[in-house]
N, C-alpha and C positions, 0 to 999 in steps of 0.2 A: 803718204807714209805716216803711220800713226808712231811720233816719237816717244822715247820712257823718258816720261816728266821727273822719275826720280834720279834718275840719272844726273842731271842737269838743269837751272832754272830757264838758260837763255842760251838760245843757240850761239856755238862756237865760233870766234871768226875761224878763217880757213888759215892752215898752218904748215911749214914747211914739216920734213924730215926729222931735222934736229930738233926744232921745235915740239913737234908730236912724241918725240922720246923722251925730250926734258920732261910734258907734259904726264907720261907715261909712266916715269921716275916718282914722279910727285903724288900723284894719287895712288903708287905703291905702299907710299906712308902711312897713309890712311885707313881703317878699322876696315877686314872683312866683314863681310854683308852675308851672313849665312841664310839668308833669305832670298839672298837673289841669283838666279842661274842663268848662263848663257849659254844657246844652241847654237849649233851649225851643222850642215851636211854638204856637202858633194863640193866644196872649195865655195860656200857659200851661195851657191845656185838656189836654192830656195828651203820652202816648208818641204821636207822630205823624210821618209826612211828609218830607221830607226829612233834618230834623236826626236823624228817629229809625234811618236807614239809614245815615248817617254816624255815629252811637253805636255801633251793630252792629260794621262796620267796623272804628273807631277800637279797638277793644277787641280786636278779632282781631290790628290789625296793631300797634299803638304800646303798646312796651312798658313796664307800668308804669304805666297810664295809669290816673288816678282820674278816675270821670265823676259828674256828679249833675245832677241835671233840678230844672229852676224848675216846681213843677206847683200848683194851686189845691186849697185842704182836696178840695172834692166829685170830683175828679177824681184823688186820691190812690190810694184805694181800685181805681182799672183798672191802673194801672200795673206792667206784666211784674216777675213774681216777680226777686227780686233790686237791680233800679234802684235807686239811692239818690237821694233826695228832700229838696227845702225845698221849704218854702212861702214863698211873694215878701211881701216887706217886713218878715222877723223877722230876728234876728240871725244863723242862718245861712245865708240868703239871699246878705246884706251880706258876711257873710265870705267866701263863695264866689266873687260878685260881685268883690271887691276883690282877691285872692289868685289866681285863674283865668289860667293863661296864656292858655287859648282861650275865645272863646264865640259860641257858636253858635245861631241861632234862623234862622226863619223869616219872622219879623216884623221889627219893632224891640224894641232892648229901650226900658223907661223912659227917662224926660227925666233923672232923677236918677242914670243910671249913667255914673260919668265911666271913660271911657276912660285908663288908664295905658298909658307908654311901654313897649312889651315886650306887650302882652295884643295878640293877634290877635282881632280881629272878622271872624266872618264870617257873611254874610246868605244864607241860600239860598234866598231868594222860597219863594212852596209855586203856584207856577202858569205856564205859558208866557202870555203876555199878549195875548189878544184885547184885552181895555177896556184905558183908555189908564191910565198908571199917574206918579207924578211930578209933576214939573213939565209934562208934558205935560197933567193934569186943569186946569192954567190956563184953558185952550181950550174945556173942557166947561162947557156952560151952567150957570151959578149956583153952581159949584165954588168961583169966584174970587174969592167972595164970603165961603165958608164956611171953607175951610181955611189955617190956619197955615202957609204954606207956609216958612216961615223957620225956625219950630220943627223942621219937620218933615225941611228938606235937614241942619240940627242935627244930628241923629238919624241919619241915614241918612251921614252925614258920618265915623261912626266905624269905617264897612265898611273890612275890607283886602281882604275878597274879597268876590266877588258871582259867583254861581251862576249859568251858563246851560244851559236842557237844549239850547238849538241855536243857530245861528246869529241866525239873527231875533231871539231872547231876549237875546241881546249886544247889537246895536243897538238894542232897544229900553231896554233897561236903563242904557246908556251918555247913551242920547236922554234919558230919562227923569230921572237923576238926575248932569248932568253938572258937571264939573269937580271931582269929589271925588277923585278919584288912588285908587280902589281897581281891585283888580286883576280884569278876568272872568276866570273861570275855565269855559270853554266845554267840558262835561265831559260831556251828558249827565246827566237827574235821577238823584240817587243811590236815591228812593224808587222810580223806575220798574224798576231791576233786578229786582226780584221777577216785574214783568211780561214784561221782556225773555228772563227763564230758565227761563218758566214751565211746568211739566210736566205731564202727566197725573197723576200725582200731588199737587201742588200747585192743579190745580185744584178735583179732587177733595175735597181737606181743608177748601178754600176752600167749595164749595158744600156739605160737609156742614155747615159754621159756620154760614153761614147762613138752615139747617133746607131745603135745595132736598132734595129726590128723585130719585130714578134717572127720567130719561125728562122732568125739569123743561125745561120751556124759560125762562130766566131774561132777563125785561127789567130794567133799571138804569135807574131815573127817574131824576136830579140835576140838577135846574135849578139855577140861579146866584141871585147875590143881586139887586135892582133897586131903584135909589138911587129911585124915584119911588114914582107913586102904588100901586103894584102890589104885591105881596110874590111875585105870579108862582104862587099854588096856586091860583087858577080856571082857568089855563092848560089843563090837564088835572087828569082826577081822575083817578088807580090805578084805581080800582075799576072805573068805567066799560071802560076799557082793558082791563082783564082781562078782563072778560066780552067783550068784542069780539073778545078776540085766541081765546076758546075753552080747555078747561079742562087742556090740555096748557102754558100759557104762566101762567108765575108772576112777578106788579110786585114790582119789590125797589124800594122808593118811597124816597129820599132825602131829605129837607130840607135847604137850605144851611143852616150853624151862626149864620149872622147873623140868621136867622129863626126868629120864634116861632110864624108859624100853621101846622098842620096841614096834611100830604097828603090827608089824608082815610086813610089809609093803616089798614084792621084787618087784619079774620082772614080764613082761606081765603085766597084766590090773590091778595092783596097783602102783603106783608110791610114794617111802616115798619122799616126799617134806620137812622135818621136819627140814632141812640145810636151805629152798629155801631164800633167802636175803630179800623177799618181799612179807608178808601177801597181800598187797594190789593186787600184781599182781595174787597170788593166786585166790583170789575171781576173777577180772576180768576173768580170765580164766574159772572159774567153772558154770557149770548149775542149779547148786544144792550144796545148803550149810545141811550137817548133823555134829550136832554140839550138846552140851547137856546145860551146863549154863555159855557158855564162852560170851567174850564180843565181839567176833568177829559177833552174829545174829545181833547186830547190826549197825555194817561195813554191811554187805552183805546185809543187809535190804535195805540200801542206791539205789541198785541195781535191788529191785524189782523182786526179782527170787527166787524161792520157799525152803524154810526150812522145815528141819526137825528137830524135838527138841529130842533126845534120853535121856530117864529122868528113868530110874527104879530104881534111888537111891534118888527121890527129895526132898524126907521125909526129909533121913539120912542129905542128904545136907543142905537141910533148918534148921535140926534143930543143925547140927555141925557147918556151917559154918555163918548161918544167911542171910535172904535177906532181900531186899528192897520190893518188888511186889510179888505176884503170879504168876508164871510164866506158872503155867498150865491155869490158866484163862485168864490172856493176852498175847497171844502167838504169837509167829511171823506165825506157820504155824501147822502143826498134831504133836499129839505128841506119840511117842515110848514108848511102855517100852520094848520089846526087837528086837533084830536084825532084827529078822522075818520080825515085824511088821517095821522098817524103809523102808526094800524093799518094802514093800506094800506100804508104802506112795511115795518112789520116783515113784514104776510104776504108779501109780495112776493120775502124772503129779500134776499139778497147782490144787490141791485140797479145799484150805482154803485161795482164794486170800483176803476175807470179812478179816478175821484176819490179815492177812499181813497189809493190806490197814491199820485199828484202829491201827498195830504196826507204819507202818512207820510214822502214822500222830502224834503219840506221842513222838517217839523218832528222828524220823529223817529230821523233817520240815525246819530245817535249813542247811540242806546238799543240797547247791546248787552250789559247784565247789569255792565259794569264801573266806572259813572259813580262810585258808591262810595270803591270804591277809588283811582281818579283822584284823586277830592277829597284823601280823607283823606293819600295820599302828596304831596300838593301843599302842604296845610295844615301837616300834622307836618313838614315836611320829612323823610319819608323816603325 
């Protein structure tokens, strides 16, 4: 783990609770650092997603700029050579915490991070939102029973910015979590650049990653998470699908990260990818996106290559977990209801580019490689 020396001269001894808050208290005192920023995505799981293309960025363009990433011990160990790292809840955590002109995640951060006058929050969600997201999950059956919501506008209360890849992600984000005075910044995903600039080359390096062949044809499972009885892997099995599609088509099987059962996902012509460090190089890599109401249709929308939308629950969904749109009327591409019927749509090829086409023109017109840089000249004020 490569630690930030400026942080700190000598490692911390180890400290309790209270200890860690006194500590937390005290370097509150102390002069922001408007030089230094901290990342995080996905509750700390690693280099990822938005915040990690705004890192990139931030470092090209703002000069002087000390960064270090909030990452978890087991997730240490992936993180690109050079990154500097804490681990959450030890003393240079809190100090980075408390000192940080900027910080930046994808999520929230903790209940226990107070905001100081002078530190910039900014939130870049890590998805355009089909499921309802907010104060809008009020609405959703048995939500309103379950979530903090008070805790939780709390929390989301510390944003100066908020991140939209389009127009619709403004309104729904403003809908979502209103009257907090943070600002949208309607920019375009900063992580979808890679897909919006993506070359023959970059594809290339992408599918040699992960292990495809010359002549592969590559499908992209990534169903989404499902607040009910379902975890969503009887849905389809990989393997079944492979053999359907014939020994030319190779499953890159995904699991959402909220889930613990299996794809079913082995060897020969499925690959579980469900570890791989990089949603985005997944899509460059693939031919073909089958996906059911995750936010990944549209990342891969960006790219102009055929979906399938596998929906035989959309009812249940829409009416447990709530959406924004009709997804069976504005579709990125055909839609499934069972397995069968996905083979038939991938051999069918480029079946429904007219829908693709009204998808990307709504959700993806601002994905043109620069969302990035947008942000970060907008945040640093440069």
């Amino acid at each position: 783990m490569r630690r930030p020396s400026f942080l700190r001269r000598a490692a911390a001894p180890a400290m309790g609770k209270e200890a860690l808050q006194r500590h937390y208290r005290e370097r509150r005192n102390e002069p922001i650092d408007d030089r230094l920023a901290v990342f995080a995505a996905y509750w700390n799981r690693g280099y990822a997603c938005n915040p990690a293309a705004i890192h990139r960025k931030a470092l090209e363009l703002v000069d002087g700029l000390r960064a270090v990433w909030v990452v978890k011990r087991d997730a240490v160990g992936v993180m690109p050579e050079g990154v500097e790292v804490v681990r959450p809840a030890t003393p240079e955590y809190f100090d980075a915490m408390a000192r940080a002109g900027f910080l930046i995640n994808n999520v929230n951060w903790p209940n226990n991070v107070v905001k100081r006058d002078g530190q910039v929050h900014v939130m870049t969600h890590h998805g355009t939102p089909l499921k309802k997201m907010g104060l809008s999950l009020q609405e959703a059956e048995g939500r309103e029973k379950t979530d903090d919501f008070d805790a939780f506008m709390k929390r989301c209360a510390r944003w100066d910015y908020s991140i939209a890849a389009n127009p619709f992600s403004t309104s729904a984000w403003e809908g979502a979590y209103p009257g907090l005075g943070f600002a949208s910044l309607e920019t375009g995903y900063p992580r979808n650049d890679v897909l919006a600039a993506a070359t023959p080359e970059s594809i290339a390096r992408a599918r040699k990653a992960v292990g495809l062949a010359d002549g592969d044809v590559a499908v992209l499972y990534a169903p989404t998470h499902r607040e009910y009885e379902t975890d969503g892997s009887e849905l389809l099995d990989p393997e079944a699908l492979a053999s359907s599609l014939g020994p030319e088509h190779v499953v890159l099987a995904r699991q959402h990260y909220l889930e613990t059962a299996s794809l079913g996902a082995g060897a020969g012509r499925v690959h579980d990818v469900s570890s791989h460090p990089s949603v985005e190089e997944l899509c460059l890599a693939a031919d073909v996106l089958v996906t059911d109401y995750s936010s990944i249709m549209f990342d891969y929308a960006v790219l102009d290559r055929p979906i399938v939308i596998l929906a035989p629950d959309w009812d249940t969904y829409r009416a447990k977990r709530g959406v924004y749109f009709n997804l069976m009327a504005q579709r990125p591409g055909p839609i499934a209801g069972t397995p069968e019927a996905v083979a038939k749509a991938i051999a069918a090829g480029d079946s429904e580019p007219a829908a693709r086409a009204a998808f990307r023109d709504e959700f993806c017109a601002l994905e043109d490689g620069g969302a990035s840089e947008r942000v970060v000249r907008k945040v640093f004020a440069l």
